[in-house]
Structures are given as C-alpha cells and as structure tokens.
CHARMM-style PDB file with segment names, atoms N, HN, CA, C and O in Angstrom:
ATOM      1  N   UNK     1      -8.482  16.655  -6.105  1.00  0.00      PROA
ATOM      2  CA  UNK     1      -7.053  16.809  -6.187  1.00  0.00      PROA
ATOM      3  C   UNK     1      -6.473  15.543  -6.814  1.00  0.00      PROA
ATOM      4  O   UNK     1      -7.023  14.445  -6.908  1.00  0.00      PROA
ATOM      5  N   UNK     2      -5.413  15.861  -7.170  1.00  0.00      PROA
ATOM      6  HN  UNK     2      -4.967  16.752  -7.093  1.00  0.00      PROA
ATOM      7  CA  UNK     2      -4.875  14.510  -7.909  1.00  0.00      PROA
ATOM      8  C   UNK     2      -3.389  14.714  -8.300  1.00  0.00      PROA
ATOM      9  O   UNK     2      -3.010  15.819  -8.687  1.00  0.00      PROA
ATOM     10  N   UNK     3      -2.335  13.397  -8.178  1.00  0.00      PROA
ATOM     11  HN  UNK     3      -2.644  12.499  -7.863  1.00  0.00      PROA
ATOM     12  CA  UNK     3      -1.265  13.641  -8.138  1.00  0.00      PROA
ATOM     13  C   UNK     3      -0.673  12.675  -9.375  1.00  0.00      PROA
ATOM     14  O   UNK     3      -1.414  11.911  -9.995  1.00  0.00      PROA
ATOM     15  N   UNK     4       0.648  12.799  -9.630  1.00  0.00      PROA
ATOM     16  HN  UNK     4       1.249  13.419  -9.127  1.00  0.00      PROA
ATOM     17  CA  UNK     4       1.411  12.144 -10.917  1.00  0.00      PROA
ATOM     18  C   UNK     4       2.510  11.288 -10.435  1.00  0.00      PROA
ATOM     19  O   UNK     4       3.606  11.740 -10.106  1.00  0.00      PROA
ATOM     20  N   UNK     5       2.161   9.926 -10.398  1.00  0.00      PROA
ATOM     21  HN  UNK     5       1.270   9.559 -10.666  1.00  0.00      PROA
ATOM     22  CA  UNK     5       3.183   8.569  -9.565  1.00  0.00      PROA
ATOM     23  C   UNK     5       4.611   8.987 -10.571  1.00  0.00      PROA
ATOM     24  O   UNK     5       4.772   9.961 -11.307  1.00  0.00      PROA
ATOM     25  N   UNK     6       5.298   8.125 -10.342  1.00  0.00      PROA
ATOM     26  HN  UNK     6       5.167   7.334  -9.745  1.00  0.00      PROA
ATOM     27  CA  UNK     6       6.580   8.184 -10.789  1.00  0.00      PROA
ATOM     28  C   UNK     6       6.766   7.293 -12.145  1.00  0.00      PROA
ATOM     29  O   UNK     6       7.721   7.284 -12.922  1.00  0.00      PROA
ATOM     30  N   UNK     7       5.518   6.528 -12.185  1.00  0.00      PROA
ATOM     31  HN  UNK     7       4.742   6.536 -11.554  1.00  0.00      PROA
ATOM     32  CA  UNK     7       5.395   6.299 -13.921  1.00  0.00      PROA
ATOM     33  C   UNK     7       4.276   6.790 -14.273  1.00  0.00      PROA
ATOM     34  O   UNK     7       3.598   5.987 -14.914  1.00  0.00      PROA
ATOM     35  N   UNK     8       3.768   7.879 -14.098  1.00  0.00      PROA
ATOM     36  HN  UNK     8       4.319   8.531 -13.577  1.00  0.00      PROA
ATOM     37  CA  UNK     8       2.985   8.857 -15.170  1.00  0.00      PROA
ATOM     38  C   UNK     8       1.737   8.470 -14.678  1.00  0.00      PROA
ATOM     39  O   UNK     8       0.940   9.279 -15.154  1.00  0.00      PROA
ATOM     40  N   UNK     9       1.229   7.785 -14.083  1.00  0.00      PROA
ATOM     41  HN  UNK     9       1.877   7.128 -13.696  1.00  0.00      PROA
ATOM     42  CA  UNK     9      -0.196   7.397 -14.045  1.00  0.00      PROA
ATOM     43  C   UNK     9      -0.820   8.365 -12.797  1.00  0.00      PROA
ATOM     44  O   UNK     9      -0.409   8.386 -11.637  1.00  0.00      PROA
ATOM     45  N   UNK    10      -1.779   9.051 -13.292  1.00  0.00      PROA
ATOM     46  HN  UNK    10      -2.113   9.034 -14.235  1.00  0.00      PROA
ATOM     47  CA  UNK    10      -2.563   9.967 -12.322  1.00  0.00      PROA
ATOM     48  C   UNK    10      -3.526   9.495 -11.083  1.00  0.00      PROA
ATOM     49  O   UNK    10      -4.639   8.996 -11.250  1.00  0.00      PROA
ATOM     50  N   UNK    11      -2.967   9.714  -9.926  1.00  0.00      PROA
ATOM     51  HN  UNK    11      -2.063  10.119  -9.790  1.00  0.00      PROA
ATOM     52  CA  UNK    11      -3.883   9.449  -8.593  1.00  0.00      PROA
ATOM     53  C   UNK    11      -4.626  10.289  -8.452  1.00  0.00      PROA
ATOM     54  O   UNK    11      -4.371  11.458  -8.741  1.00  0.00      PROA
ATOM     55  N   UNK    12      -5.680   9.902  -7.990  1.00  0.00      PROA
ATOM     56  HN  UNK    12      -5.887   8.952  -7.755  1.00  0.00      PROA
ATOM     57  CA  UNK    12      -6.937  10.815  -7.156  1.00  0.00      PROA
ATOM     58  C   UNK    12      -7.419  10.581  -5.875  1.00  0.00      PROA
ATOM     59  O   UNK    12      -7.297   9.542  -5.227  1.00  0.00      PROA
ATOM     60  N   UNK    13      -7.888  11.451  -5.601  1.00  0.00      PROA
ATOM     61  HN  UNK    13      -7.987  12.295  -6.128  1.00  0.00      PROA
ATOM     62  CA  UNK    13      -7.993  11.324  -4.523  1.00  0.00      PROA
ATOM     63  C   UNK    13      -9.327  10.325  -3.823  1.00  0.00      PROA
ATOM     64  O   UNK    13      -9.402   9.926  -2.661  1.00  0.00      PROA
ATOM     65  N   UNK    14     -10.278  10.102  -4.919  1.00  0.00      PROA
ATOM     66  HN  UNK    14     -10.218  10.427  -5.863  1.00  0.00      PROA
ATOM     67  CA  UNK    14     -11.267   8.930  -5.350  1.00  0.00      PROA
ATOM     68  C   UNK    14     -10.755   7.372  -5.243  1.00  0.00      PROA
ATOM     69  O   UNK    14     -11.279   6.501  -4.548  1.00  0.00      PROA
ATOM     70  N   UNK    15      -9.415   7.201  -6.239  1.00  0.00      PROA
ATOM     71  HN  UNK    15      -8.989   7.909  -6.803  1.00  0.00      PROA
ATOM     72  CA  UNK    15      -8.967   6.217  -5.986  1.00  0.00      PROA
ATOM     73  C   UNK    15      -8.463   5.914  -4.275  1.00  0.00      PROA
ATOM     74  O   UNK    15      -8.913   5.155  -3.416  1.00  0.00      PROA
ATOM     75  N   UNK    16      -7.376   6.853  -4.278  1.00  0.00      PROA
ATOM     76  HN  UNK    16      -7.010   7.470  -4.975  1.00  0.00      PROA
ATOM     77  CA  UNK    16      -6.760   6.895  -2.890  1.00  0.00      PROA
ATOM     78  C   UNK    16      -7.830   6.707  -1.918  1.00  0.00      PROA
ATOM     79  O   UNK    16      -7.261   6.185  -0.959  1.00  0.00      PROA
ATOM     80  N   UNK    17      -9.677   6.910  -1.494  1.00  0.00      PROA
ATOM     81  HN  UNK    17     -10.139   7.334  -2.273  1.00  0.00      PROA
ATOM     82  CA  UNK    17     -10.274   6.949  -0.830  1.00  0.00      PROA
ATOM     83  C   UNK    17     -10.741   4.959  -1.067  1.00  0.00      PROA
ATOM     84  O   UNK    17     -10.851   4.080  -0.212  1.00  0.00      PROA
ATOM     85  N   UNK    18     -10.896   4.905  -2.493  1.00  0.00      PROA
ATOM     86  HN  UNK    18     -10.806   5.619  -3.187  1.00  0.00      PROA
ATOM     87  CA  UNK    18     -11.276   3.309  -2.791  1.00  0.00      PROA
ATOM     88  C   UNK    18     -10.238   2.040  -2.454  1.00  0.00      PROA
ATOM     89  O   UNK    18     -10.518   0.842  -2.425  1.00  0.00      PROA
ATOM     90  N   UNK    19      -9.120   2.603  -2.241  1.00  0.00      PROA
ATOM     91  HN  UNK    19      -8.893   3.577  -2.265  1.00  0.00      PROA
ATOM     92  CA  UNK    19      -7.793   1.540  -1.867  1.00  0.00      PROA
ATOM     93  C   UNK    19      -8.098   1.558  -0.190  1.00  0.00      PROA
ATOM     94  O   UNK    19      -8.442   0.629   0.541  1.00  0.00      PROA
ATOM     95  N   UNK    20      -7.840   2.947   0.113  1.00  0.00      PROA
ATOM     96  HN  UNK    20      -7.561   3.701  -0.481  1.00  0.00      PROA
ATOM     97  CA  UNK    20      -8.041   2.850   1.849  1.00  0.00      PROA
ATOM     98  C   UNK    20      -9.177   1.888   1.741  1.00  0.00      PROA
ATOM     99  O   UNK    20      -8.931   0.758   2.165  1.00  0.00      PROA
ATOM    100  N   UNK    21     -10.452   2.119   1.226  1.00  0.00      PROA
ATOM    101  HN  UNK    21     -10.651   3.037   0.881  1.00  0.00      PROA
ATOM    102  CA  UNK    21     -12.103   1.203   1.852  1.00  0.00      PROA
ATOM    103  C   UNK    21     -11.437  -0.168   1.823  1.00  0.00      PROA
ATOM    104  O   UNK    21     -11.434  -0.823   2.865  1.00  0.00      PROA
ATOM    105  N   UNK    22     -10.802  -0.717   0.585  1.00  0.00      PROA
ATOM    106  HN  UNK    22     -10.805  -0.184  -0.261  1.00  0.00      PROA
ATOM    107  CA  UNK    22     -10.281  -2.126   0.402  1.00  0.00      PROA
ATOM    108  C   UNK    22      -9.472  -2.430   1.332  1.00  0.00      PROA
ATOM    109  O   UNK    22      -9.794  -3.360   2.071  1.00  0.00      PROA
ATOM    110  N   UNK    23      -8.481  -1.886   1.504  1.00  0.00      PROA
ATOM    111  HN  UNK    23      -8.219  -1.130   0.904  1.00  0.00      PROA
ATOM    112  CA  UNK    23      -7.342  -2.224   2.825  1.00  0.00      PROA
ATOM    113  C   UNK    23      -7.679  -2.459   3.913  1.00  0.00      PROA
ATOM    114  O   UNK    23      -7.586  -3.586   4.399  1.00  0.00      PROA
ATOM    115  N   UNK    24      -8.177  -1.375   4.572  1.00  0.00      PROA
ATOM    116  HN  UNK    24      -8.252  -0.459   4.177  1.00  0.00      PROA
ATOM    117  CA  UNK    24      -9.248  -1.705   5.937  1.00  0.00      PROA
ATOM    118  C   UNK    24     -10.042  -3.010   6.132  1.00  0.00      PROA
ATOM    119  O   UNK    24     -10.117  -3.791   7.081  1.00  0.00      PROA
ATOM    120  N   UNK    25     -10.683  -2.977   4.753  1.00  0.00      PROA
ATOM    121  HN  UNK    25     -10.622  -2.343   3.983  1.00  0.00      PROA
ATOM    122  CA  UNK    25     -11.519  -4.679   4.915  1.00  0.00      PROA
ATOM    123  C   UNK    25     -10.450  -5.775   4.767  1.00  0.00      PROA
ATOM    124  O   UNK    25     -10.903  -6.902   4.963  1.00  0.00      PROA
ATOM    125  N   UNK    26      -9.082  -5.716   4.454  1.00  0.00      PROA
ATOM    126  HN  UNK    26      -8.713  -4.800   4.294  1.00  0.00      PROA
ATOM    127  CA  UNK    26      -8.203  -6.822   3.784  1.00  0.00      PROA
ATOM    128  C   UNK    26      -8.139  -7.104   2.820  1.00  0.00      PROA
ATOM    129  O   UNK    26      -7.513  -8.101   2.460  1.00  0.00      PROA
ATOM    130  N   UNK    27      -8.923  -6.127   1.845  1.00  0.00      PROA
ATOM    131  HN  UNK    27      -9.431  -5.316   2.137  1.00  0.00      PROA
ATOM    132  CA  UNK    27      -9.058  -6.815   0.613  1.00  0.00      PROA
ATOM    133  C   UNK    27      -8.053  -6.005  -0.321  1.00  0.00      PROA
ATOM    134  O   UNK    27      -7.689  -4.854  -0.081  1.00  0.00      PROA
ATOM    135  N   UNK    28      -7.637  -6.795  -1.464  1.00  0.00      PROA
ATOM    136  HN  UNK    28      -7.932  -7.731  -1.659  1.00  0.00      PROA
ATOM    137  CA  UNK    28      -6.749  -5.853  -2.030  1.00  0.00      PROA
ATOM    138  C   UNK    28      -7.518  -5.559  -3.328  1.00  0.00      PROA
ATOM    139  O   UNK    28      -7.902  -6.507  -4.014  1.00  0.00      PROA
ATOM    140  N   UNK    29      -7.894  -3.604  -3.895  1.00  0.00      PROA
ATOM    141  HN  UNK    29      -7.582  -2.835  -3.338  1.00  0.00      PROA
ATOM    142  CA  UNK    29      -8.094  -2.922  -4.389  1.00  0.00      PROA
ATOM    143  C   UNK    29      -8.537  -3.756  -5.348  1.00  0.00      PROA
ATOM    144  O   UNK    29      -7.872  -4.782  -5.491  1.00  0.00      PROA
ATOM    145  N   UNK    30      -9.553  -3.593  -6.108  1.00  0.00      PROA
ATOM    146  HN  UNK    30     -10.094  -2.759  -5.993  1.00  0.00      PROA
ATOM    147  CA  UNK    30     -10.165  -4.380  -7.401  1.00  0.00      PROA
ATOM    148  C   UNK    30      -9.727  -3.526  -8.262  1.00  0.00      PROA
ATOM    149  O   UNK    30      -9.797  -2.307  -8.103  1.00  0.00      PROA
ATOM    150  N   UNK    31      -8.912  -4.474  -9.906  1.00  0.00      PROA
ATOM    151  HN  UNK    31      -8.856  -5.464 -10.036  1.00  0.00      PROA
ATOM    152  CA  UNK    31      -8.570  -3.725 -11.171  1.00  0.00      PROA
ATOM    153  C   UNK    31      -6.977  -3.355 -10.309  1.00  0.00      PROA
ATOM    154  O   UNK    31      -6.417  -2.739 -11.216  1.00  0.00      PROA
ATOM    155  N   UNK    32      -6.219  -3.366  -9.431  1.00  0.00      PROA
ATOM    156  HN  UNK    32      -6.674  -3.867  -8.694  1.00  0.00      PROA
ATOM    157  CA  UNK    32      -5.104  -3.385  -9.369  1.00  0.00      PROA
ATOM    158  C   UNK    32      -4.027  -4.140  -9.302  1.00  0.00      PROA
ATOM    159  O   UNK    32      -4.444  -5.289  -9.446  1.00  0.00      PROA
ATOM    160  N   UNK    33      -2.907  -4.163  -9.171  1.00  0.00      PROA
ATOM    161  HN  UNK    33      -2.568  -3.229  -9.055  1.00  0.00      PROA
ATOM    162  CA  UNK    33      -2.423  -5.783  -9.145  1.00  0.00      PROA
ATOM    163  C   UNK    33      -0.627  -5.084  -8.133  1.00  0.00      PROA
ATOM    164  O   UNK    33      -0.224  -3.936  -7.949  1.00  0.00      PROA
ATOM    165  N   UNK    34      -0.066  -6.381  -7.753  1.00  0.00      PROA
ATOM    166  HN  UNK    34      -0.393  -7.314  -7.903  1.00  0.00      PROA
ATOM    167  CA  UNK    34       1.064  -5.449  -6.904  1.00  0.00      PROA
ATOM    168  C   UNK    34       2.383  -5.904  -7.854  1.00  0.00      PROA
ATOM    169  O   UNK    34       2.356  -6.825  -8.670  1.00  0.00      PROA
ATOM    170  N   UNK    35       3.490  -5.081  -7.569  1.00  0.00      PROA
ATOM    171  HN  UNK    35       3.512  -4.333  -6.906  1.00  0.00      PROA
ATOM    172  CA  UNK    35       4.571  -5.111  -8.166  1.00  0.00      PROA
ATOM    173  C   UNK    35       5.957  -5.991  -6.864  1.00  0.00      PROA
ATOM    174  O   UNK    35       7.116  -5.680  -6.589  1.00  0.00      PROA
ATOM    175  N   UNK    36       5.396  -6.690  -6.570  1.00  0.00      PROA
ATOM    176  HN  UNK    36       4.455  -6.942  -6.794  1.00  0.00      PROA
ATOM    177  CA  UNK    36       5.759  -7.499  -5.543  1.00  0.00      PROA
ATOM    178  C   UNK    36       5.112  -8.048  -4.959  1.00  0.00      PROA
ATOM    179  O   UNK    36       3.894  -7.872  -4.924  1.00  0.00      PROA
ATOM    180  N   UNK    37       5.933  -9.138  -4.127  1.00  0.00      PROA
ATOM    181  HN  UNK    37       6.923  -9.280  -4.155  1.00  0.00      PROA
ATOM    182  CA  UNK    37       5.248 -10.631  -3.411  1.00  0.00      PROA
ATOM    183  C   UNK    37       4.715  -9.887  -2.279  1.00  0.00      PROA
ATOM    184  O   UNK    37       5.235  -8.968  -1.647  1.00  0.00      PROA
ATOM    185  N   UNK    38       3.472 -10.505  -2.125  1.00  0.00      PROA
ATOM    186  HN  UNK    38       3.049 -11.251  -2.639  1.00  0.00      PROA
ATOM    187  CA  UNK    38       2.899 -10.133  -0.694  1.00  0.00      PROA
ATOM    188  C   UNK    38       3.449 -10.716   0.436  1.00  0.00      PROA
ATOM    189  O   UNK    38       3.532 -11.936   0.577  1.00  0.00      PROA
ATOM    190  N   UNK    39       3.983  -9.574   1.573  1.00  0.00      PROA
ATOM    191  HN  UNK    39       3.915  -8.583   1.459  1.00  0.00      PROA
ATOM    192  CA  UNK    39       4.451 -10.058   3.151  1.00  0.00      PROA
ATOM    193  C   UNK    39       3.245 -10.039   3.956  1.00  0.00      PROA
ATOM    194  O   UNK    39       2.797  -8.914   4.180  1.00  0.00      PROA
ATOM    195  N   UNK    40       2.717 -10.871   4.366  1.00  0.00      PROA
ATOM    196  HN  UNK    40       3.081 -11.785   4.184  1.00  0.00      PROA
ATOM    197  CA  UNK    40       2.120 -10.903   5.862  1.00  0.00      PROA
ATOM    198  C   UNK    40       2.505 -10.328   7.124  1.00  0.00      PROA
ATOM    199  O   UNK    40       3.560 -10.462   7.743  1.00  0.00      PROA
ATOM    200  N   UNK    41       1.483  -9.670   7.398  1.00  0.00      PROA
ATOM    201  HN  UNK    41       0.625  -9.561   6.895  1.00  0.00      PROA
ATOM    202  CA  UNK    41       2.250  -9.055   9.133  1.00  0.00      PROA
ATOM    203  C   UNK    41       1.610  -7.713   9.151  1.00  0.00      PROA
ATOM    204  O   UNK    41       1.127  -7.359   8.075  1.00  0.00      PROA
ATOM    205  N   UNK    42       1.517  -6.963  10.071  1.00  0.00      PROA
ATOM    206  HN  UNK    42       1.909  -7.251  10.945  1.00  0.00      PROA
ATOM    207  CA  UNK    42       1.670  -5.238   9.861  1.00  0.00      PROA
ATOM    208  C   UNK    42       2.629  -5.353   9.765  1.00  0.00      PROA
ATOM    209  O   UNK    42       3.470  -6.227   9.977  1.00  0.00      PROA
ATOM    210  N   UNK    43       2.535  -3.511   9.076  1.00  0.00      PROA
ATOM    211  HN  UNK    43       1.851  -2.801   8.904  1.00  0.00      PROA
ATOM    212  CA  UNK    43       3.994  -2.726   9.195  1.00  0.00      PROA
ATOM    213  C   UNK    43       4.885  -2.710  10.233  1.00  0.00      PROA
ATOM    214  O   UNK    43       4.520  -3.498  11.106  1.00  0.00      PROA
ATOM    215  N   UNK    44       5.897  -2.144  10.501  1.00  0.00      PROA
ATOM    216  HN  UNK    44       6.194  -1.504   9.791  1.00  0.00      PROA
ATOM    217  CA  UNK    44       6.175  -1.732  11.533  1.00  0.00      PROA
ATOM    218  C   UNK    44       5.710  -0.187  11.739  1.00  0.00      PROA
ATOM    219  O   UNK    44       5.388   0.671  10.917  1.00  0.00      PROA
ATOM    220  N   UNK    45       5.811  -0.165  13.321  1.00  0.00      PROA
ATOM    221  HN  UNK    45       6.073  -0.862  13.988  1.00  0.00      PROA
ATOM    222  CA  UNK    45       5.234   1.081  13.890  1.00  0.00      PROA
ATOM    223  C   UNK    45       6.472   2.595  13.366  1.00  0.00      PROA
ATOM    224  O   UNK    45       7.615   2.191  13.149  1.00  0.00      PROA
ATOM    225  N   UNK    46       6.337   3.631  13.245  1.00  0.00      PROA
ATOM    226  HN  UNK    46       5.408   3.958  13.421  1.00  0.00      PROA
ATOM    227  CA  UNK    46       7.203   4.302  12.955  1.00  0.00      PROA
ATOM    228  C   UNK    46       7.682   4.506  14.151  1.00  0.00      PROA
ATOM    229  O   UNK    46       8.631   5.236  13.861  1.00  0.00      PROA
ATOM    230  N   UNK    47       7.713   4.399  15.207  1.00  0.00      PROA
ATOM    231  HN  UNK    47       6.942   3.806  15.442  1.00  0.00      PROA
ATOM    232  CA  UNK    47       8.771   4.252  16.299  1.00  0.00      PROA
ATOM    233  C   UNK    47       9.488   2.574  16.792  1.00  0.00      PROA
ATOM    234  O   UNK    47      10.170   2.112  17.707  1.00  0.00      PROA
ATOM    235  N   UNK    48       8.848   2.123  15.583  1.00  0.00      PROA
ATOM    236  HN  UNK    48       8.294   2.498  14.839  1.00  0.00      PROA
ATOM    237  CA  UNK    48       9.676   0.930  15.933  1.00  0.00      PROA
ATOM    238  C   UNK    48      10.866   0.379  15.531  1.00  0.00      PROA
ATOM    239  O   UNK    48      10.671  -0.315  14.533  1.00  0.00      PROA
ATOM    240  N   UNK    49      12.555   0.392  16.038  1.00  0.00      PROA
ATOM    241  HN  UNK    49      12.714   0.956  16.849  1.00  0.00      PROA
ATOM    242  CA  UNK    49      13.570   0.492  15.468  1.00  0.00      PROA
ATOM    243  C   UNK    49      14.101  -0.816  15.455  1.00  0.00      PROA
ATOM    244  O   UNK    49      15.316  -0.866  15.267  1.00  0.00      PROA
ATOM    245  N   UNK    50      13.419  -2.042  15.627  1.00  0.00      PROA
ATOM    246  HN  UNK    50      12.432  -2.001  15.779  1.00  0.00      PROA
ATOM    247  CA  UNK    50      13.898  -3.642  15.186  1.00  0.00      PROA
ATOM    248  C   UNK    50      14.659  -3.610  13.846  1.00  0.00      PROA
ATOM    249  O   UNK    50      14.061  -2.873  13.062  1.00  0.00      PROA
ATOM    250  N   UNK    51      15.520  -4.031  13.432  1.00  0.00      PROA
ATOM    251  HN  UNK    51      16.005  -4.629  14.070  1.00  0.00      PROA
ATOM    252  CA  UNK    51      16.160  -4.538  12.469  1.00  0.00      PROA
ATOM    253  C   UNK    51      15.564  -4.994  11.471  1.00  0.00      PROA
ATOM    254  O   UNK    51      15.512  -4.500  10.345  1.00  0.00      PROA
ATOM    255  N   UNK    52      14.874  -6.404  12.033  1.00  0.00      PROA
ATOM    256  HN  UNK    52      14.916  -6.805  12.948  1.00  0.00      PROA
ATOM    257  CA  UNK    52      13.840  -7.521  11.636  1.00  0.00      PROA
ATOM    258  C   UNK    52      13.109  -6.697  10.773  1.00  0.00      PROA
ATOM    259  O   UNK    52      13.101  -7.246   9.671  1.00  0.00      PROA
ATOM    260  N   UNK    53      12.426  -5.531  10.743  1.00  0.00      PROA
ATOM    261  HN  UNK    53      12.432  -5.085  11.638  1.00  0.00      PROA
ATOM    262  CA  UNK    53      11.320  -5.284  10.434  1.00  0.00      PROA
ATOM    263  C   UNK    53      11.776  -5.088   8.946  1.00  0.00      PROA
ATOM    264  O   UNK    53      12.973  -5.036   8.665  1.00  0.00      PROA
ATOM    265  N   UNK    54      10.455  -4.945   7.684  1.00  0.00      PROA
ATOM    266  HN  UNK    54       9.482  -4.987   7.913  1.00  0.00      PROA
ATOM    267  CA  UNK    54      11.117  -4.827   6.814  1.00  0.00      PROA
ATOM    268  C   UNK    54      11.653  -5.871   6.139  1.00  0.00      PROA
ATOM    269  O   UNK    54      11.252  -5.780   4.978  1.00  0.00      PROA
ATOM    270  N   UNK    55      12.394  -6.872   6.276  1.00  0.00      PROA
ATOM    271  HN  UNK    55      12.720  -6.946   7.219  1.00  0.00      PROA
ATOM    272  CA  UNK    55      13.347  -7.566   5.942  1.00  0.00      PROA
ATOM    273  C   UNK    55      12.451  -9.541   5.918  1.00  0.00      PROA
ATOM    274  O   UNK    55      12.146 -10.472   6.663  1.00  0.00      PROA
ATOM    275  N   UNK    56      12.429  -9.120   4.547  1.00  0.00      PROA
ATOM    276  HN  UNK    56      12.677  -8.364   3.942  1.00  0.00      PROA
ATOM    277  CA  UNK    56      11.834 -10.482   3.788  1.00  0.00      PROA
ATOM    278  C   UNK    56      12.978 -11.689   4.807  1.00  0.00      PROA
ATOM    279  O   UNK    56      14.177 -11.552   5.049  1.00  0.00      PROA
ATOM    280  N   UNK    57      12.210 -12.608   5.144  1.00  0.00      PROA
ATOM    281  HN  UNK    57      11.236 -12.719   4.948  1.00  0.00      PROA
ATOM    282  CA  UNK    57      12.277 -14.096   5.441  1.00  0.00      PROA
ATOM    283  C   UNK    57      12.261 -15.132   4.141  1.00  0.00      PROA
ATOM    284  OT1 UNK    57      12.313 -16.349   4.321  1.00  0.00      PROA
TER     285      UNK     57
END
C-alpha cells in the first residue's frame, strides 16, 4: 500500500515500517532529513491537556 504526502512524494508502507525500526532505536531514519529543529522529550500523551506541551522553549 502506499500513500501521496502533501508534496507529492509517495509513502510506503516499507518506508513507514523502516522509520518506525529507526525511531524505536532513537535513531533518526537514514537518507532523510527534518524540516524543523529537533525538541527533546516525548510527545505528549493524547489525554494529556497541559498547555506546556507542544510549545517550543
């Protein structure tokens, strides 16, 4: 299966399985790069309604 991002570039479900393996270990995805500064921390929980969360320091 495979889907179409919002600038044209096609996901699979191959990739999507090779980002999860990287993430899990901490590592970030080889051959990708981010479109923003990296935050430290987890996410927040989806029941978690802090303000804070989210919100660059």
């Amino acid at each position: 299966m495979s889907w179409t991002s919002a600038n044209g570039r096609e996901i699979t479900d191959e990739m999507i399985d090779r980002w999860r393996k990287s993430y899990e270990q901490g590592e970030f995805p080889e051959d990708e790069r981010t479109v923003g500064g990296v935050i430290m921390g987890r996410p927040p929980l989806s029941t978690d309604k802090s303000p804070s969360h989210g919100t660059p320091s």
